[in-house]
N, C-alpha and C positions, 0 to 999 in steps of 0.2 A: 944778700946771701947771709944766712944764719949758722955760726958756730954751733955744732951738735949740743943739746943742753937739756938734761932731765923734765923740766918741763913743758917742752915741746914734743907734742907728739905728729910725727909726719904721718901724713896721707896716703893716700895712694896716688899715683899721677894721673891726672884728669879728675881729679877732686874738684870742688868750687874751693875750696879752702886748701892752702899747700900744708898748714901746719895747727892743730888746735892747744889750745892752754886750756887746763882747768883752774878758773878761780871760786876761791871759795869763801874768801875774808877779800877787806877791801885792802887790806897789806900785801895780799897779793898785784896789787897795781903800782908793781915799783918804777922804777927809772929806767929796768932794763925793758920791762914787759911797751913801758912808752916810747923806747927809743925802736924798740922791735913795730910797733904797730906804725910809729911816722917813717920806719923805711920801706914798710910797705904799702902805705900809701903814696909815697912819692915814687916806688918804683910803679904803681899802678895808672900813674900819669903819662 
């Protein structure tokens, strides 16, 4: 589960995606954005 946070934007429920990021520089791929993508892949296990 993710802390409400400005650059997530939620979906709508029964989305294929629950939440989208826009990136637009590769500084956009911090530590939070990686730690957010391995819990969603481990929750998707």
């Amino acid at each position: 589960m993710f802390l409400k946070n400005a650059r997530l934007a939620e979906q709508p429920k029964g989305s294929m995606c629950n939440y989208i990021i826009q990136l637009s520089d590769v500084k956009d791929v911090d530590t939070e954005l990686i730690a957010w993508i391995k819990s969603a892949y481990e929750g998707a296990e």
